[in-house]
NULO-419599 format. One record per residue (C-alpha): residue in three letters; residue number from 0; chain; x, y, z. Coordinates in pm, 1 decimal, decimal comma. Example, Ala and Ser with C-alpha at 12.3 -4.5 7.8 and 13.67 -1.06 7.14 Angstrom:
<recs>
<res:ALA; n:0; chain:A; x:1230,0; y:-450,0; z:780,0>
<res:SER; n:1; chain:A; x:1367,0; y:-106,0; z:714,0>
</recs>
This chain:
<recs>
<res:UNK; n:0; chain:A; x:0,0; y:0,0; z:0,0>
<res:UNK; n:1; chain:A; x:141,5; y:320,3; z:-117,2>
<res:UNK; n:2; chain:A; x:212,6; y:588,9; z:146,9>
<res:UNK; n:3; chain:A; x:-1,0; y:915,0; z:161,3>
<res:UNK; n:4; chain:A; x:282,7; y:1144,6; z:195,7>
<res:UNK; n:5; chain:A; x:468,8; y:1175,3; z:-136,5>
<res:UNK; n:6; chain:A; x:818,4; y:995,3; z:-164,4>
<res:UNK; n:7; chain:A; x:1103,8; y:1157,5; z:-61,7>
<res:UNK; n:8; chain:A; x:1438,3; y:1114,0; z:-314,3>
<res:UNK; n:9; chain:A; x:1799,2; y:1048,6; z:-92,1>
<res:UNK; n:10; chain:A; x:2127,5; y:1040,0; z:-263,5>
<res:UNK; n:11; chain:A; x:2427,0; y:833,7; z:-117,3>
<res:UNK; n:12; chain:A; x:2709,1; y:1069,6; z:-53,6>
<res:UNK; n:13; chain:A; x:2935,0; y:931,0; z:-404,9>
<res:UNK; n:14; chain:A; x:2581,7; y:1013,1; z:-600,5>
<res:UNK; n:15; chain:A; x:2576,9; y:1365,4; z:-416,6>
<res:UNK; n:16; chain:A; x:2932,7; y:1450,2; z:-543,2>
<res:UNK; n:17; chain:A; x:2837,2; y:1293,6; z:-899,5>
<res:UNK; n:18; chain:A; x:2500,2; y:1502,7; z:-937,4>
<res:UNK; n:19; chain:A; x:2756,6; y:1813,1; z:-825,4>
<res:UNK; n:20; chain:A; x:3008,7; y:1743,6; z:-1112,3>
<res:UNK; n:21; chain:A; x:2697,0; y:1750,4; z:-1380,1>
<res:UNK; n:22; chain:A; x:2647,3; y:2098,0; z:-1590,3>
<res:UNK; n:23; chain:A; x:2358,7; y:2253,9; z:-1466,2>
<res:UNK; n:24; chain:A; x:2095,5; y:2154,1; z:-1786,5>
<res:UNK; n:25; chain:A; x:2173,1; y:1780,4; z:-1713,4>
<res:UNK; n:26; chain:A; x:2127,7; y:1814,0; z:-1309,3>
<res:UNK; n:27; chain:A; x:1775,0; y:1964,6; z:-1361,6>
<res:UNK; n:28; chain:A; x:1686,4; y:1681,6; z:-1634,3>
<res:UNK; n:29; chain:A; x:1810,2; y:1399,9; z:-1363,9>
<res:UNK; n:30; chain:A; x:1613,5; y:1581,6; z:-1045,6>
<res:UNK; n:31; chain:A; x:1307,2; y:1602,9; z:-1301,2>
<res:UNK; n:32; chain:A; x:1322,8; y:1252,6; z:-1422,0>
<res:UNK; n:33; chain:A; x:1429,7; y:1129,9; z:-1079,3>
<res:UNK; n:34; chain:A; x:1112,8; y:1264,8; z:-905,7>
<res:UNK; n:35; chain:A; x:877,2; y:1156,1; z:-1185,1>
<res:UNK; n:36; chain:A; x:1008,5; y:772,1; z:-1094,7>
<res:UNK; n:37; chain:A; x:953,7; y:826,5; z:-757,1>
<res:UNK; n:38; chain:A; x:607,2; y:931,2; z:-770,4>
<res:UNK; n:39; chain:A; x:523,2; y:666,5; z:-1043,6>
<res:UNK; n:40; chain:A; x:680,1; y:409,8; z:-788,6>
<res:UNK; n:41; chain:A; x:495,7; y:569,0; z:-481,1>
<res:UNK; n:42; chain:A; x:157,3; y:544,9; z:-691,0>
<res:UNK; n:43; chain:A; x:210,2; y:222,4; z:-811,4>
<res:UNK; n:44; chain:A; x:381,5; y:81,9; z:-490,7>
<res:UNK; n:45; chain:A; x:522,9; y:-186,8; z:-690,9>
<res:UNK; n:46; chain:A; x:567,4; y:-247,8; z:-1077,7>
<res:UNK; n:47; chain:A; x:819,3; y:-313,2; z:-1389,0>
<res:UNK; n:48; chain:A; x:866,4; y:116,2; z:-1500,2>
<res:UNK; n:49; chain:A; x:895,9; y:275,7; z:-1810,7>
<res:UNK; n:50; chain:A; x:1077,1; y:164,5; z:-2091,9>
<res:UNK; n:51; chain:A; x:1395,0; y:386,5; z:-1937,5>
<res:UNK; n:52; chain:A; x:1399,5; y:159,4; z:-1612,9>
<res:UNK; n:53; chain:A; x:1611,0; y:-196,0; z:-1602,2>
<res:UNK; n:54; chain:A; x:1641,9; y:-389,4; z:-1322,0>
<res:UNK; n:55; chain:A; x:2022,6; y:-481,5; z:-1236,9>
<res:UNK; n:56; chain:A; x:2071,3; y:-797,7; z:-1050,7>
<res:UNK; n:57; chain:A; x:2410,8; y:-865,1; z:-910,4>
<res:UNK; n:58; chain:A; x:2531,6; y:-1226,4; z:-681,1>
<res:UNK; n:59; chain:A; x:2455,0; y:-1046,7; z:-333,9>
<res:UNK; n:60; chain:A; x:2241,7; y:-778,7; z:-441,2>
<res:UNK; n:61; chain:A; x:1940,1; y:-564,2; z:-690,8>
<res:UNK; n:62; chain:A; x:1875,5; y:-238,7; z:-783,3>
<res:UNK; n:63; chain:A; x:1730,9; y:-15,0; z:-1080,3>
<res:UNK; n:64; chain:A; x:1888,4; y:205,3; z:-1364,5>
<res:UNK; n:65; chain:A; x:1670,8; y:482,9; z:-1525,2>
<res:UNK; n:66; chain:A; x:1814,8; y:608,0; z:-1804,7>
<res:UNK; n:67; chain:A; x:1759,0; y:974,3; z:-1886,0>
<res:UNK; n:68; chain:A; x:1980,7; y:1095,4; z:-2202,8>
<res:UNK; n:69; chain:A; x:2351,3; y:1013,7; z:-2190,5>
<res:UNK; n:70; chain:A; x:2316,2; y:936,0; z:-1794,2>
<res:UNK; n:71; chain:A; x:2207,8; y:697,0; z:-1616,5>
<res:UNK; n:72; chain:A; x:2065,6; y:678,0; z:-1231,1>
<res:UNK; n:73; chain:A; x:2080,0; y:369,0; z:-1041,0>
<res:UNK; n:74; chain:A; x:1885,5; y:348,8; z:-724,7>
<res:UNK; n:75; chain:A; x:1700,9; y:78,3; z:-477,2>
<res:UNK; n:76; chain:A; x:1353,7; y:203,6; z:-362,4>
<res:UNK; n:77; chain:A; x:1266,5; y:144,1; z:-21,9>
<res:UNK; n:78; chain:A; x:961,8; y:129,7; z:18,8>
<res:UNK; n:79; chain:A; x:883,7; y:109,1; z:408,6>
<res:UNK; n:80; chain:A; x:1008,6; y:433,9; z:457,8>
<res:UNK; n:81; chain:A; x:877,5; y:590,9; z:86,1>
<res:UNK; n:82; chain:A; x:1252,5; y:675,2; z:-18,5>
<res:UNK; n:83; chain:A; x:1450,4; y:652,8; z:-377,3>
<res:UNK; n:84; chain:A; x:1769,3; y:613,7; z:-266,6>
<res:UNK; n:85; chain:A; x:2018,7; y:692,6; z:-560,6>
<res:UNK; n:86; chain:A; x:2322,3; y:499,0; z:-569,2>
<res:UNK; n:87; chain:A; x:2505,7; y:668,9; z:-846,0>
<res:UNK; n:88; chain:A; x:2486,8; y:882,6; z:-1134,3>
<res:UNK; n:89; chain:A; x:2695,4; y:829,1; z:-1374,0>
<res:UNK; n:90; chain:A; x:2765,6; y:842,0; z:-1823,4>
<res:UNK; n:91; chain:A; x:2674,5; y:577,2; z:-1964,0>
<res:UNK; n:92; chain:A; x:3027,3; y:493,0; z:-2128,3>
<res:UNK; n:93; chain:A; x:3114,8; y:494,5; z:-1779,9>
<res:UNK; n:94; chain:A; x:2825,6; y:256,2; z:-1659,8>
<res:UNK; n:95; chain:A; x:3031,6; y:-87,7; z:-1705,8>
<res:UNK; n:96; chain:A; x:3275,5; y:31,5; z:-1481,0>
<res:UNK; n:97; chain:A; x:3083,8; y:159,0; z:-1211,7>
<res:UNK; n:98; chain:A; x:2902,4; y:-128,8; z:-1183,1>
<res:UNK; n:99; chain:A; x:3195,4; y:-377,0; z:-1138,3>
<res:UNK; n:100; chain:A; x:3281,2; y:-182,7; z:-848,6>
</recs>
């Protein structure tokens, strides 16, 4: 059951110094895009995404990426306490790497 209040977005401290490193244009695009996921997750409580979200499933863990342009967001929602947590923001040439890590 989806929570009343509407979803609040957290970014891990290596996602807070990535989203600072972005040129201004692209940081508004991924706060835009990032709270339009969270309130489509909050509404739906549970469910696949858009076409721009993929599930990533690792040996000891899962989480999404959202693609929006040349970047892409990965994140885990939680949904007990009505959170996106991003994990990292990152180009995508640079996405294979970052996820290795």
């Amino acid at each position: 059951m989806a929570s009343a209040s509407s979803p609040d977005i957290q970014l891990s401290r290596a996602a807070a110094r990535q989203f600072k490193k972005l040129p201004v244009e692209v940081r508004t695009r991924v706060r835009k895009a990032l709270a339009r996921e969270a309130e489509r997750i909050a509404g739906a409580s549970r469910g696949r995404g858009g076409k721009s979200v993929k599930t990533i499933r690792g040996r000891s863990d899962q989480f999404r990426r959202l693609r929006i342009g040349e970047y892409r967001a990965m994140f885990d929602w939680i949904e007990e306490d009505n959170v996106l947590l991003v994990l990292g923001i990152v180009h995508r040439r640079d996405l294979e790497s970052w996820l290795r890590r």
